[in-house]
mmCIF file of the protein (N, C-alpha, C, O) and its ligand, coordinates in Angstrom:
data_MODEL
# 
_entry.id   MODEL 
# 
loop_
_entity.id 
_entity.type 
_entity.pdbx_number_of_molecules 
1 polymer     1 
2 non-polymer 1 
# 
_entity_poly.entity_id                      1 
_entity_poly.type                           'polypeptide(L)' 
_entity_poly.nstd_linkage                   no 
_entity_poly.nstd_monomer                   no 
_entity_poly.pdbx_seq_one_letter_code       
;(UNK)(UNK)(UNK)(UNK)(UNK)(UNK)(UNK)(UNK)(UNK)(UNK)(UNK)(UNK)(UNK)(UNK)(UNK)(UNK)
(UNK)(UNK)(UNK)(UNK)(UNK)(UNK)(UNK)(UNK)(UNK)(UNK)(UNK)(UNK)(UNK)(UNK)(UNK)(UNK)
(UNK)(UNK)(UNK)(UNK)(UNK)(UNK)(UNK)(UNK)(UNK)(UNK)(UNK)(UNK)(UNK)(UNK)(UNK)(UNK)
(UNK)(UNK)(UNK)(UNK)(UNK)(UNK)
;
_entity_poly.pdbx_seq_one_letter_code_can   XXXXXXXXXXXXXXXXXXXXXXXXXXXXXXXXXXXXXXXXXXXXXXXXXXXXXX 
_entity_poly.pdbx_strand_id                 A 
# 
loop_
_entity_poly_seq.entity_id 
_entity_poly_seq.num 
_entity_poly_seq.mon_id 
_entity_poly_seq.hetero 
1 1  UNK n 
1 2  UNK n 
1 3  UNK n 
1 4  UNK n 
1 5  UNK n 
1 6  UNK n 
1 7  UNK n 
1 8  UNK n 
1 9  UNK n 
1 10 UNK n 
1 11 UNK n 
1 12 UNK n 
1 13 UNK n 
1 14 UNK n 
1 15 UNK n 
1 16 UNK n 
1 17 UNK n 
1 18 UNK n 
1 19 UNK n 
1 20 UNK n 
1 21 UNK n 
1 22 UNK n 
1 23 UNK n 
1 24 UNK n 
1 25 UNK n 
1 26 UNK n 
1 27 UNK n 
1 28 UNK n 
1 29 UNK n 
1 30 UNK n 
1 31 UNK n 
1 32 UNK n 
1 33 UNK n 
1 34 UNK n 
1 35 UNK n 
1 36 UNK n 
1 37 UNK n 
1 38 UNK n 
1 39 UNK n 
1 40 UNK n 
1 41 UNK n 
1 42 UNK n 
1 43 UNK n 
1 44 UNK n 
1 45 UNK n 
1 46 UNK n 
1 47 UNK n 
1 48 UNK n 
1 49 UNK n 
1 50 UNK n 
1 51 UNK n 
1 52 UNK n 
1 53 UNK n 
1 54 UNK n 
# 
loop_
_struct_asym.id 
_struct_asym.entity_id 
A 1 
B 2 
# 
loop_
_chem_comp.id 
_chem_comp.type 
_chem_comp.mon_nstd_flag 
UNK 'L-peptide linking' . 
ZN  non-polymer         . 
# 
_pdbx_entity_nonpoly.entity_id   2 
_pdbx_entity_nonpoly.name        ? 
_pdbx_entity_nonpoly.comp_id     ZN 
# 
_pdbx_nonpoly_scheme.asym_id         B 
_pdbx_nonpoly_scheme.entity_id       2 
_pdbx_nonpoly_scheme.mon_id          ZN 
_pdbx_nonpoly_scheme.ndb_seq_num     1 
_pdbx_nonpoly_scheme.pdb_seq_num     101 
_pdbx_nonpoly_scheme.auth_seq_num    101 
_pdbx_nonpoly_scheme.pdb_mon_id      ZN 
_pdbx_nonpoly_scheme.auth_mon_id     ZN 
_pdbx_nonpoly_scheme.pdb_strand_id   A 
_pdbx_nonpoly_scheme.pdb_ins_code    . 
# 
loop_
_atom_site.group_PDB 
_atom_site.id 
_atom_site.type_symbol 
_atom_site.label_atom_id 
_atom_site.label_alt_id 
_atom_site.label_comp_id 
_atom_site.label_asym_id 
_atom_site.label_entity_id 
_atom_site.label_seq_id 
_atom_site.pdbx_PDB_ins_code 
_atom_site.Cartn_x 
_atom_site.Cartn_y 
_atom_site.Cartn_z 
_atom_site.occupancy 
_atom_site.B_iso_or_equiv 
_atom_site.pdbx_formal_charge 
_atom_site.auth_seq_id 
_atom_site.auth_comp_id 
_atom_site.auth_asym_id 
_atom_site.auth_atom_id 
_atom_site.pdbx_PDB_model_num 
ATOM   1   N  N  . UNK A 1 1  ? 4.460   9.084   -3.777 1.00 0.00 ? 1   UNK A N  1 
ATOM   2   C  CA . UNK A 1 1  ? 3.802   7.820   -4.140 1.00 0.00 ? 1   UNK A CA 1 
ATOM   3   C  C  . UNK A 1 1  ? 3.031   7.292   -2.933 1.00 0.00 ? 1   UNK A C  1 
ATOM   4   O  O  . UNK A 1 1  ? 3.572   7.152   -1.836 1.00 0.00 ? 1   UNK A O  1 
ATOM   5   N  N  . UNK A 1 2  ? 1.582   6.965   -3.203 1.00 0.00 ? 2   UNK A N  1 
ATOM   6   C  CA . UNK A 1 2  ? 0.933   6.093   -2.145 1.00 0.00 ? 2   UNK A CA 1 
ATOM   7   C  C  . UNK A 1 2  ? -0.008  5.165   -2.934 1.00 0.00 ? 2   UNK A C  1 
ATOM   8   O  O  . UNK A 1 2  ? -0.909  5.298   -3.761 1.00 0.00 ? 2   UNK A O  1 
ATOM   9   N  N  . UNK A 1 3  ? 0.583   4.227   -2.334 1.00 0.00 ? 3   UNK A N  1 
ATOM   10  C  CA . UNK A 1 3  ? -0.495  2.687   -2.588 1.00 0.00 ? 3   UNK A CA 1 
ATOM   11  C  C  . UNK A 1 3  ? -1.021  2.050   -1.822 1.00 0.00 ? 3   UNK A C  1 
ATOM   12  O  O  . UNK A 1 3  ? -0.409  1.659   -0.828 1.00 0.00 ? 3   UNK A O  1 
ATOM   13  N  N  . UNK A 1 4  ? -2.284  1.748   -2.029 1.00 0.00 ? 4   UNK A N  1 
ATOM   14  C  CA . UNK A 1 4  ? -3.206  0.755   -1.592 1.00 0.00 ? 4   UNK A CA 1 
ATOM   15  C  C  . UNK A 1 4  ? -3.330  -0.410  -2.197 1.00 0.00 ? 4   UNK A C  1 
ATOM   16  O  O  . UNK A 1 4  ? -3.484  -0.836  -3.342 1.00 0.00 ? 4   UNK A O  1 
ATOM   17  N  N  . UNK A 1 5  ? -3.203  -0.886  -0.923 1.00 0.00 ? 5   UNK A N  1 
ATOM   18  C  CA . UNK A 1 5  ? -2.547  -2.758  -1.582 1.00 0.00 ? 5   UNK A CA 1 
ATOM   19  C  C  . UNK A 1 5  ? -3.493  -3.811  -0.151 1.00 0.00 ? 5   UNK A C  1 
ATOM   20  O  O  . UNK A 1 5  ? -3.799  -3.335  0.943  1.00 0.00 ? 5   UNK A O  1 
ATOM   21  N  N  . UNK A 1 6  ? -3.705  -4.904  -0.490 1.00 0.00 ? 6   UNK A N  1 
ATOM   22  C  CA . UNK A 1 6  ? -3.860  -5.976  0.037  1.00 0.00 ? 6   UNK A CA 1 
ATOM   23  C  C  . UNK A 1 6  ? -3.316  -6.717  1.017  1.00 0.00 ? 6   UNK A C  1 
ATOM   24  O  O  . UNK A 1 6  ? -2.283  -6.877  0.366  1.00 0.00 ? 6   UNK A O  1 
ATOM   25  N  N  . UNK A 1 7  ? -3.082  -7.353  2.078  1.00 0.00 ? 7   UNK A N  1 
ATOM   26  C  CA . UNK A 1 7  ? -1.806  -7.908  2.746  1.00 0.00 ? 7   UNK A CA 1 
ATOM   27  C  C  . UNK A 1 7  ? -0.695  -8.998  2.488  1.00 0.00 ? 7   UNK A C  1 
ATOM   28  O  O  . UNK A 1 7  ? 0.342   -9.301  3.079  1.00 0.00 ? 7   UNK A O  1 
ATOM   29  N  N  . UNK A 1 8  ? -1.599  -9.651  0.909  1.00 0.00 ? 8   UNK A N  1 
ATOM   30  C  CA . UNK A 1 8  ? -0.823  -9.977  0.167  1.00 0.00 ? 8   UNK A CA 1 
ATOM   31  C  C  . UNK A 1 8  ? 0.693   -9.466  -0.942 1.00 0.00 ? 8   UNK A C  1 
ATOM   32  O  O  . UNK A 1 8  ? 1.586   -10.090 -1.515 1.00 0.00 ? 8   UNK A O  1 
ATOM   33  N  N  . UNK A 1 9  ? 0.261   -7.818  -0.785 1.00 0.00 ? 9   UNK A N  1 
ATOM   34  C  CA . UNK A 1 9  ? 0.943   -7.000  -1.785 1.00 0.00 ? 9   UNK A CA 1 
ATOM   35  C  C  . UNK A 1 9  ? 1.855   -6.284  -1.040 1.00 0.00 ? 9   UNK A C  1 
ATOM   36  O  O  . UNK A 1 9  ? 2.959   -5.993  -1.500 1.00 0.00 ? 9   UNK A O  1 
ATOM   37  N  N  . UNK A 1 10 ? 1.458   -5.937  0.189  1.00 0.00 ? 10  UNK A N  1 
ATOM   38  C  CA . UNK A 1 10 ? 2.476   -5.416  1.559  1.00 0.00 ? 10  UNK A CA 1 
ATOM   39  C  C  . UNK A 1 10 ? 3.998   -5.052  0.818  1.00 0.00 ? 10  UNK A C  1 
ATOM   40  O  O  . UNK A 1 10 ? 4.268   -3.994  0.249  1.00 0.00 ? 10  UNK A O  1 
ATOM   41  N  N  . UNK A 1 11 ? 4.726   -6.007  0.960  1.00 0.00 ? 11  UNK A N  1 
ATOM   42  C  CA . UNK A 1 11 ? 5.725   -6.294  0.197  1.00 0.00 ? 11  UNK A CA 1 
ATOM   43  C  C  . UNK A 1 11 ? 6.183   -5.939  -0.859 1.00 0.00 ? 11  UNK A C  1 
ATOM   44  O  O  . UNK A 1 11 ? 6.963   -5.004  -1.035 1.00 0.00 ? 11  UNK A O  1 
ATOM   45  N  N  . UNK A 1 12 ? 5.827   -6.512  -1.492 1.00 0.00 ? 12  UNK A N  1 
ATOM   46  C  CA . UNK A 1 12 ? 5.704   -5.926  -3.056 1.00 0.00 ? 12  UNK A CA 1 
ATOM   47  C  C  . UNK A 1 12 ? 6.039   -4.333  -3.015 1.00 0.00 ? 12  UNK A C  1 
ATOM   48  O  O  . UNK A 1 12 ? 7.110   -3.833  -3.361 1.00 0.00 ? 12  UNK A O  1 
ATOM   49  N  N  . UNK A 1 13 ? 4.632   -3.476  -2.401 1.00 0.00 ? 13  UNK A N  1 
ATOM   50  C  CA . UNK A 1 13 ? 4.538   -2.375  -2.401 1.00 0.00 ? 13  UNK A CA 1 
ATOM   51  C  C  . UNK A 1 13 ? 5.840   -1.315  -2.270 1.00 0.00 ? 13  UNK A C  1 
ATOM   52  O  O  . UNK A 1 13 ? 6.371   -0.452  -2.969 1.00 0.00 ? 13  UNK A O  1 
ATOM   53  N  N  . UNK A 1 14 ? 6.116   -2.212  -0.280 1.00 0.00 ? 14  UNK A N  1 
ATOM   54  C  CA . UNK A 1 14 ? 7.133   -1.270  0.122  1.00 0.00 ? 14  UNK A CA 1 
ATOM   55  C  C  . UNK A 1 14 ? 8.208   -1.404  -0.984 1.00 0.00 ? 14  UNK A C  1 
ATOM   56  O  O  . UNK A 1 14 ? 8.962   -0.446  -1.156 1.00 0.00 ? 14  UNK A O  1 
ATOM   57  N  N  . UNK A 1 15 ? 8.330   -2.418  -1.683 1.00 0.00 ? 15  UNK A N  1 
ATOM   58  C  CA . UNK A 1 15 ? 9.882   -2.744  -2.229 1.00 0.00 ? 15  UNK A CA 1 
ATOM   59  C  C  . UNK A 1 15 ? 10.158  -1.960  -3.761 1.00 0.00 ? 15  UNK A C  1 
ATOM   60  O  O  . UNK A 1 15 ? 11.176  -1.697  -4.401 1.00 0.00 ? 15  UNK A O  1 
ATOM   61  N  N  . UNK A 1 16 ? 8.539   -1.721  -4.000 1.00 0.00 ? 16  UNK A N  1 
ATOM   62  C  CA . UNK A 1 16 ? 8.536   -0.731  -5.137 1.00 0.00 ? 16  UNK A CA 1 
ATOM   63  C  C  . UNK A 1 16 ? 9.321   0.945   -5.061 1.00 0.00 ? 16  UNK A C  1 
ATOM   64  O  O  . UNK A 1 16 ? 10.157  1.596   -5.689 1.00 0.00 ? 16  UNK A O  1 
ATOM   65  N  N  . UNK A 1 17 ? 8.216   1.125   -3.580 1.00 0.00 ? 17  UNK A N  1 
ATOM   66  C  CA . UNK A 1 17 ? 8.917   2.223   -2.947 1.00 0.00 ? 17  UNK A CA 1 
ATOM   67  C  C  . UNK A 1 17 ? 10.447  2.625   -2.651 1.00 0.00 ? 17  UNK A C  1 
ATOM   68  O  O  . UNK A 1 17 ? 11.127  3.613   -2.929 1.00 0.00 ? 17  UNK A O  1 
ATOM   69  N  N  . UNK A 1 18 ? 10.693  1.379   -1.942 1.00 0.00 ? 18  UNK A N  1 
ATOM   70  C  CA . UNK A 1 18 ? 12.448  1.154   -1.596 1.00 0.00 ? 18  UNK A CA 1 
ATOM   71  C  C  . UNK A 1 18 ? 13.385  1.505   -3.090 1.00 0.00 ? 18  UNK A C  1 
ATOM   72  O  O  . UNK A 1 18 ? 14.101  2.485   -3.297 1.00 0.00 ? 18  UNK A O  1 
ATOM   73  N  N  . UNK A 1 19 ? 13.112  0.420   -3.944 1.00 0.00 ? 19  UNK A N  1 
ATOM   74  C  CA . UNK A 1 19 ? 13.673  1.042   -5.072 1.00 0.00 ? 19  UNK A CA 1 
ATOM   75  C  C  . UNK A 1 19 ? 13.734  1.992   -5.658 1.00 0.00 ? 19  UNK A C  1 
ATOM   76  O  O  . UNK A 1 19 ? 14.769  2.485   -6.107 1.00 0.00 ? 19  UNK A O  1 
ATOM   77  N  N  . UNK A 1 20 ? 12.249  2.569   -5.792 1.00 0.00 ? 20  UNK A N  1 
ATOM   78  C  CA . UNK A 1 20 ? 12.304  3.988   -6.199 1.00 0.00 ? 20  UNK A CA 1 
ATOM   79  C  C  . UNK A 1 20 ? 12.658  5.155   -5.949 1.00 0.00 ? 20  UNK A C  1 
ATOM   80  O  O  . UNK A 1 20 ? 13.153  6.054   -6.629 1.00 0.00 ? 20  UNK A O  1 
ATOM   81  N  N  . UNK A 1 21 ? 12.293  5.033   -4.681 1.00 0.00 ? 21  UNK A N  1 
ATOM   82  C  CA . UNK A 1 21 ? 12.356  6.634   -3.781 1.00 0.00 ? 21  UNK A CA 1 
ATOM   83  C  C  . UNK A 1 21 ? 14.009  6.349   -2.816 1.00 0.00 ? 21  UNK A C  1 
ATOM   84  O  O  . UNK A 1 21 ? 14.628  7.208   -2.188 1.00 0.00 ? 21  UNK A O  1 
ATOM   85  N  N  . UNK A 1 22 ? 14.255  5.374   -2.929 1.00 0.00 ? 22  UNK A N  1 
ATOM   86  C  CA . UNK A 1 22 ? 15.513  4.815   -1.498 1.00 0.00 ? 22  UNK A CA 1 
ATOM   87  C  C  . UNK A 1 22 ? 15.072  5.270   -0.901 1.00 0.00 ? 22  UNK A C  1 
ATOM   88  O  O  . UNK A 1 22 ? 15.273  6.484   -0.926 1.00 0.00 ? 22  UNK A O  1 
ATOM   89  N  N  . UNK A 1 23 ? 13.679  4.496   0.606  1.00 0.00 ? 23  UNK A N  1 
ATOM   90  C  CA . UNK A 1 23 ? 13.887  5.614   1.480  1.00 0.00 ? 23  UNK A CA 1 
ATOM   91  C  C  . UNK A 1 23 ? 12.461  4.508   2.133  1.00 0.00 ? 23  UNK A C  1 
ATOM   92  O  O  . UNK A 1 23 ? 11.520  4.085   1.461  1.00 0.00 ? 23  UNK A O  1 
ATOM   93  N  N  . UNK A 1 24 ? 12.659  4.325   3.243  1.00 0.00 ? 24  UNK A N  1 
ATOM   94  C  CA . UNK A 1 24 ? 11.725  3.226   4.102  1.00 0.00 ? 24  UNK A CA 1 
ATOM   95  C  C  . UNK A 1 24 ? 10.200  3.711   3.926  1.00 0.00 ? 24  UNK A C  1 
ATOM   96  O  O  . UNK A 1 24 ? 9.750   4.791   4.309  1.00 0.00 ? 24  UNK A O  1 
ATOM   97  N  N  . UNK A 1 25 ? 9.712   2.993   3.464  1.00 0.00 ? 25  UNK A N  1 
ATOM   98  C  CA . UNK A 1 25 ? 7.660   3.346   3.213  1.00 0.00 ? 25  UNK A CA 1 
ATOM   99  C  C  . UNK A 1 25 ? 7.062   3.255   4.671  1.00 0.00 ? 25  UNK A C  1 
ATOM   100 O  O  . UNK A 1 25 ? 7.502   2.583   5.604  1.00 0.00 ? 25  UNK A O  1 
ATOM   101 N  N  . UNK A 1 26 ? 6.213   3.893   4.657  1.00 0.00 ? 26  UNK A N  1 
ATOM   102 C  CA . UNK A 1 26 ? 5.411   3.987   6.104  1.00 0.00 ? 26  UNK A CA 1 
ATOM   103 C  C  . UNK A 1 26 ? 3.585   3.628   5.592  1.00 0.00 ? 26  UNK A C  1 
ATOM   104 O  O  . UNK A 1 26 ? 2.656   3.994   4.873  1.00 0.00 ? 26  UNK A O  1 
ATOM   105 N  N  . UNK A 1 27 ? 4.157   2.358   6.906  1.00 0.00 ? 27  UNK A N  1 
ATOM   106 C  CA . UNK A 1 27 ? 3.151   1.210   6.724  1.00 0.00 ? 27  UNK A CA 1 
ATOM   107 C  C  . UNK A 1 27 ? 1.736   2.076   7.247  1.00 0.00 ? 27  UNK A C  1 
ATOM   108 O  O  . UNK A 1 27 ? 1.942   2.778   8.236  1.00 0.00 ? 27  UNK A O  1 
ATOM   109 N  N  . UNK A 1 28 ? 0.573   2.098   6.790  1.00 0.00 ? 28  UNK A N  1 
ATOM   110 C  CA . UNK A 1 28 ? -0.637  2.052   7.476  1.00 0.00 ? 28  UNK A CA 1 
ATOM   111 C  C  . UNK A 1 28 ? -1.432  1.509   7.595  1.00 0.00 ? 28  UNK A C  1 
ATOM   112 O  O  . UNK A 1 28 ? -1.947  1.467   6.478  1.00 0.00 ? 28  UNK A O  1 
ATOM   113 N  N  . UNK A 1 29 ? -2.173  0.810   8.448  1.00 0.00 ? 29  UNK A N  1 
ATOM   114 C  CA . UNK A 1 29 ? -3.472  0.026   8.363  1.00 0.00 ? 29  UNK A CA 1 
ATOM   115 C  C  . UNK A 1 29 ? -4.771  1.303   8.028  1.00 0.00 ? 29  UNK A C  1 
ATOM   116 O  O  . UNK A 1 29 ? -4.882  2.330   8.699  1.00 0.00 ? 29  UNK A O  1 
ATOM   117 N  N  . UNK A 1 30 ? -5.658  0.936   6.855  1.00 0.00 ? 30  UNK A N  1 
ATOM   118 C  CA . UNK A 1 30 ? -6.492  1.341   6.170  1.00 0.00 ? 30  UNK A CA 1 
ATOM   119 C  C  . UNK A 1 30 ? -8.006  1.322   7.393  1.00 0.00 ? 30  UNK A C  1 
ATOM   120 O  O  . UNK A 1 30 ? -8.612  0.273   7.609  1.00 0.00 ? 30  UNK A O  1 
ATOM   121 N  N  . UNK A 1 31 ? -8.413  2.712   8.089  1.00 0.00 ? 31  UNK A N  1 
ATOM   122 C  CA . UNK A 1 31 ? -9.439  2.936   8.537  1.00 0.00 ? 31  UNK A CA 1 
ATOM   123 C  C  . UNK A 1 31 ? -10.568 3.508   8.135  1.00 0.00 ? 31  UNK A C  1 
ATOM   124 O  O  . UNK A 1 31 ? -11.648 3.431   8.720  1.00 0.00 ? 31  UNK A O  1 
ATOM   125 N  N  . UNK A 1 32 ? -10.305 4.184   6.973  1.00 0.00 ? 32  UNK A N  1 
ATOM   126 C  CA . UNK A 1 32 ? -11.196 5.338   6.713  1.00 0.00 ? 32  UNK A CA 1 
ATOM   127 C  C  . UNK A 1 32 ? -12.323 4.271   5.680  1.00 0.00 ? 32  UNK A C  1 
ATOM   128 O  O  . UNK A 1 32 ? -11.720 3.573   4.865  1.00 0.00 ? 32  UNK A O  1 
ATOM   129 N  N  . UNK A 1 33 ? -13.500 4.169   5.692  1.00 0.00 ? 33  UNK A N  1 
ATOM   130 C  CA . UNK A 1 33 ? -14.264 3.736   4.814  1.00 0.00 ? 33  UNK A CA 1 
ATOM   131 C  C  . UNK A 1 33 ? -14.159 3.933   3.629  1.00 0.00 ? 33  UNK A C  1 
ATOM   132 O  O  . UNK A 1 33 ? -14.086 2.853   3.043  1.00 0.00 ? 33  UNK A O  1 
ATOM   133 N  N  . UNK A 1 34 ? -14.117 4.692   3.030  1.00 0.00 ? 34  UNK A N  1 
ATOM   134 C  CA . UNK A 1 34 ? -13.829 5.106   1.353  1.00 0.00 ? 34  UNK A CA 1 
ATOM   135 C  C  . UNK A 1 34 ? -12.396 4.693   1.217  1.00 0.00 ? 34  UNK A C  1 
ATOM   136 O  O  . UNK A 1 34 ? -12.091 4.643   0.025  1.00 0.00 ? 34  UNK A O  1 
ATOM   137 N  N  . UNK A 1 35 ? -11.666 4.461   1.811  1.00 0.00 ? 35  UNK A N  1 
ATOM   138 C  CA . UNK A 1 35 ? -10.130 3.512   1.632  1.00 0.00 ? 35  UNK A CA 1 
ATOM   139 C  C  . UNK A 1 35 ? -10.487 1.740   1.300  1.00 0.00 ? 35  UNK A C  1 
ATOM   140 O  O  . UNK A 1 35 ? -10.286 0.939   0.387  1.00 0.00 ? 35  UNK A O  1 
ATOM   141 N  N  . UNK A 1 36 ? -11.053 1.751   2.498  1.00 0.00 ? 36  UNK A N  1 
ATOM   142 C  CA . UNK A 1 36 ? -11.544 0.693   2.905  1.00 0.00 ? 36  UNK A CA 1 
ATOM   143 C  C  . UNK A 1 36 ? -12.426 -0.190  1.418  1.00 0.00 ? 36  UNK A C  1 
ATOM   144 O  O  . UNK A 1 36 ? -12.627 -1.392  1.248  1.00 0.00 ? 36  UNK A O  1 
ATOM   145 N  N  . UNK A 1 37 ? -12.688 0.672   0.788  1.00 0.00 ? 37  UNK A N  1 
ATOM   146 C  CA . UNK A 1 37 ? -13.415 -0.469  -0.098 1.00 0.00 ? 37  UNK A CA 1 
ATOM   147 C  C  . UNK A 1 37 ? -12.912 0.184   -1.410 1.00 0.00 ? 37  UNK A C  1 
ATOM   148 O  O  . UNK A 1 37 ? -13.950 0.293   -2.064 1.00 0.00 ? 37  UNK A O  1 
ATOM   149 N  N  . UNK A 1 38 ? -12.165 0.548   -1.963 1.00 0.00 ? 38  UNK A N  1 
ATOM   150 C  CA . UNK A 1 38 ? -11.013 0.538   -3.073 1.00 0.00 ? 38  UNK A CA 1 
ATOM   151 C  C  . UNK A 1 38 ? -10.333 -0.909  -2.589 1.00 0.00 ? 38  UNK A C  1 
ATOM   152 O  O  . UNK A 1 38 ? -10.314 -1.595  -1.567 1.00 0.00 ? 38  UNK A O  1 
ATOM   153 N  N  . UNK A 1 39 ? -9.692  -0.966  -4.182 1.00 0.00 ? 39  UNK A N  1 
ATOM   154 C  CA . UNK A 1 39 ? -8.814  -2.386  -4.345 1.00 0.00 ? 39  UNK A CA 1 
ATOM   155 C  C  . UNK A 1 39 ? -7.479  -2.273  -4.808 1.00 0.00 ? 39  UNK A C  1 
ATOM   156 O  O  . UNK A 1 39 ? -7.000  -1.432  -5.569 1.00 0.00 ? 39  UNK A O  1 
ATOM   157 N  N  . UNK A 1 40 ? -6.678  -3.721  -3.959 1.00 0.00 ? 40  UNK A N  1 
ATOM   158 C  CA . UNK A 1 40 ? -5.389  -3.688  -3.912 1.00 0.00 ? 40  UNK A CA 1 
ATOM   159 C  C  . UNK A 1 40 ? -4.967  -2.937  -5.516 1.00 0.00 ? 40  UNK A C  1 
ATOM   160 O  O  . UNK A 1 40 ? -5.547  -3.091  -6.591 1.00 0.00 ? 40  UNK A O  1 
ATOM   161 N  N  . UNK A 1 41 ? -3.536  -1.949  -5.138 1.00 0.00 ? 41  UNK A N  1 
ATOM   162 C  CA . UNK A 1 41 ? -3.118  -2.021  -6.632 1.00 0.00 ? 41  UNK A CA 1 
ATOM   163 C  C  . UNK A 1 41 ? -2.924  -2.800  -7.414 1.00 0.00 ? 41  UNK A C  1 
ATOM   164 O  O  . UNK A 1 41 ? -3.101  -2.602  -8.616 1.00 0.00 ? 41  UNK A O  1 
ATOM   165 N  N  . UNK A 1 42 ? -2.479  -3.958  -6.875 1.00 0.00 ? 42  UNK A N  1 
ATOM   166 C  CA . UNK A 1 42 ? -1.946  -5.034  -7.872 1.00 0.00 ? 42  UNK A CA 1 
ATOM   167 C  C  . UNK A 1 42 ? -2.539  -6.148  -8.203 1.00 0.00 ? 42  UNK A C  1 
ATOM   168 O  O  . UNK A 1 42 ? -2.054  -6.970  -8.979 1.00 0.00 ? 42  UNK A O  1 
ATOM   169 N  N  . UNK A 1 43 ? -4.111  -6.298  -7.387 1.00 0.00 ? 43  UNK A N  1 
ATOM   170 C  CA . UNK A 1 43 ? -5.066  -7.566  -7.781 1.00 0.00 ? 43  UNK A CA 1 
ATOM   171 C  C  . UNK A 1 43 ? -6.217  -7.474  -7.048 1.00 0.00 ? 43  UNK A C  1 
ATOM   172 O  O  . UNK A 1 43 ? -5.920  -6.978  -5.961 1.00 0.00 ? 43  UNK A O  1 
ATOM   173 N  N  . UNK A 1 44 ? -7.769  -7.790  -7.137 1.00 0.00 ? 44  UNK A N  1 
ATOM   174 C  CA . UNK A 1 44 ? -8.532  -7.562  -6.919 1.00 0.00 ? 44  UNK A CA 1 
ATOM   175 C  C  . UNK A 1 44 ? -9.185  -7.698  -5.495 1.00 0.00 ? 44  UNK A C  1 
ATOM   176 O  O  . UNK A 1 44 ? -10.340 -7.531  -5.103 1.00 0.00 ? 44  UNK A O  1 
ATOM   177 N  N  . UNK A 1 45 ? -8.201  -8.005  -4.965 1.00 0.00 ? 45  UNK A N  1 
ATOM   178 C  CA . UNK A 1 45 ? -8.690  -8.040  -3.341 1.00 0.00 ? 45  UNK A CA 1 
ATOM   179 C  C  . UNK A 1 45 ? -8.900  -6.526  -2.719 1.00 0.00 ? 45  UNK A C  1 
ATOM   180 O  O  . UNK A 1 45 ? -8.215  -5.563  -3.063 1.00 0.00 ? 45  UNK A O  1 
ATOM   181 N  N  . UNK A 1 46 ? -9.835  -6.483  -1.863 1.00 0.00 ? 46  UNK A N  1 
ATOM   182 C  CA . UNK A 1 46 ? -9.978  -5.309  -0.895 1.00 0.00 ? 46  UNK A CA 1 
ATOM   183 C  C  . UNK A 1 46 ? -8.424  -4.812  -0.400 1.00 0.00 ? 46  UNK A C  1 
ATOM   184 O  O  . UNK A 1 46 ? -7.435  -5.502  -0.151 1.00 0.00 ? 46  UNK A O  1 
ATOM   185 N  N  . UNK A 1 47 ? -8.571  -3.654  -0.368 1.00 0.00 ? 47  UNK A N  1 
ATOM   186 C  CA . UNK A 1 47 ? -7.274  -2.597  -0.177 1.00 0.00 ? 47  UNK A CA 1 
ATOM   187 C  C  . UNK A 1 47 ? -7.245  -3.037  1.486  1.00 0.00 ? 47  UNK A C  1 
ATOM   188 O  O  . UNK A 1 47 ? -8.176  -3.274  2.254  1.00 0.00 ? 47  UNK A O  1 
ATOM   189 N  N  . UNK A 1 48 ? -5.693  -3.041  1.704  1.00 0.00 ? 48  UNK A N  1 
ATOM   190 C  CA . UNK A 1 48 ? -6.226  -2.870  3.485  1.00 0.00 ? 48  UNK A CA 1 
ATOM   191 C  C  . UNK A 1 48 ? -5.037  -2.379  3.867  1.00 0.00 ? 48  UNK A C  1 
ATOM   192 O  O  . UNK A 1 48 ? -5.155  -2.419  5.092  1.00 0.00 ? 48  UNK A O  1 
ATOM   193 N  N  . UNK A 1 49 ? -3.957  -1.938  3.643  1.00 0.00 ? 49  UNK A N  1 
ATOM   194 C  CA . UNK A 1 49 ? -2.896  -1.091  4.005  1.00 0.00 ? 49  UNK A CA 1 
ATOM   195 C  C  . UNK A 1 49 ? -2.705  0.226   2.823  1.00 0.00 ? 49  UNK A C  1 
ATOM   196 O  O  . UNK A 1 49 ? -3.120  0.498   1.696  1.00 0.00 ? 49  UNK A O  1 
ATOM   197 N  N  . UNK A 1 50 ? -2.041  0.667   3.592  1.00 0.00 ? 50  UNK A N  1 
ATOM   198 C  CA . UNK A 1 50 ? -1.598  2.471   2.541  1.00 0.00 ? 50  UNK A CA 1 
ATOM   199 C  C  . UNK A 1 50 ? -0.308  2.620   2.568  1.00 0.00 ? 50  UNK A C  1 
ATOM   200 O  O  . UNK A 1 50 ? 0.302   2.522   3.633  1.00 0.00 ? 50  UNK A O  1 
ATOM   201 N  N  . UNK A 1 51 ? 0.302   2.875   1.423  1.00 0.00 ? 51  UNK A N  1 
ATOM   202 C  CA . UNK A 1 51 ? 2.299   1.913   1.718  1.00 0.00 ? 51  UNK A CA 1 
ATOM   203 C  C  . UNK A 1 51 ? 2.472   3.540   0.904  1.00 0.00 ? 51  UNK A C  1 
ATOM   204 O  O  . UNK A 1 51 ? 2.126   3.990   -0.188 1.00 0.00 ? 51  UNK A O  1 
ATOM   205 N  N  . UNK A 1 52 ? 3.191   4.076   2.095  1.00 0.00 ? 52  UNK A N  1 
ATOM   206 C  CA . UNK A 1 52 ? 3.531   5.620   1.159  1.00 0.00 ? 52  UNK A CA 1 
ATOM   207 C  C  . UNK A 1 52 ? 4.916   6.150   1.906  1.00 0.00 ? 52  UNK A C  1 
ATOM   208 O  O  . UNK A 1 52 ? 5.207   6.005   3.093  1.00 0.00 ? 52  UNK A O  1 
ATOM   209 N  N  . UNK A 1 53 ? 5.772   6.880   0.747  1.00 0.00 ? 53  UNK A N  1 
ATOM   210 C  CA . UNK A 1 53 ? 7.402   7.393   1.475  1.00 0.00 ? 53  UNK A CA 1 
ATOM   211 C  C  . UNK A 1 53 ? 6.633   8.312   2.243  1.00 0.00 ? 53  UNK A C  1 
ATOM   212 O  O  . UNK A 1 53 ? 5.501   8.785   2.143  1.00 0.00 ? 53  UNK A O  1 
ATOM   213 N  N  . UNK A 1 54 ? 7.762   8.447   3.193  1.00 0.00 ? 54  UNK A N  1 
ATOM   214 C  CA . UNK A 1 54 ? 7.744   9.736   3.998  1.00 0.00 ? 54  UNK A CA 1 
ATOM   215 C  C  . UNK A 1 54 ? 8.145   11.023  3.737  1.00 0.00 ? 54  UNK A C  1 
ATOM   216 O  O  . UNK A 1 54 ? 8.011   11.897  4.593  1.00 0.00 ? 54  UNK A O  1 
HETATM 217 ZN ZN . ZN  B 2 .  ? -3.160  -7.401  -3.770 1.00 0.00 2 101 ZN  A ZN 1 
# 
């Protein structure tokens, strides 16, 4: 699982992860341009982290 989320959704994200997978998400800040302008999973703001298990 990897999501792109907002810094509003941060949270959310990892905790989706946590539940699902049991197992700590690894945070990224979003550099790549084509990341960069996709939108949060969960609401229309610009994507700006990448919340994915290890
Ligand atoms: Zn969001």
């Amino acid at each position: 699982m990897d999501l792109t989320v907002c810094q509003e959704h941060v949270e959310l994200a990892m905790d989706m992860i946590i539940d699902e997978k049991e197992v700590a998400p690894k945070i990224e800040l979003l550099t790549d341009e084509a990341q960069l302008s996709t939108s949060c999973e969960f609401c229309q703001n610009k994507a700006k982290y990448s919340i994915s298990e290890e």
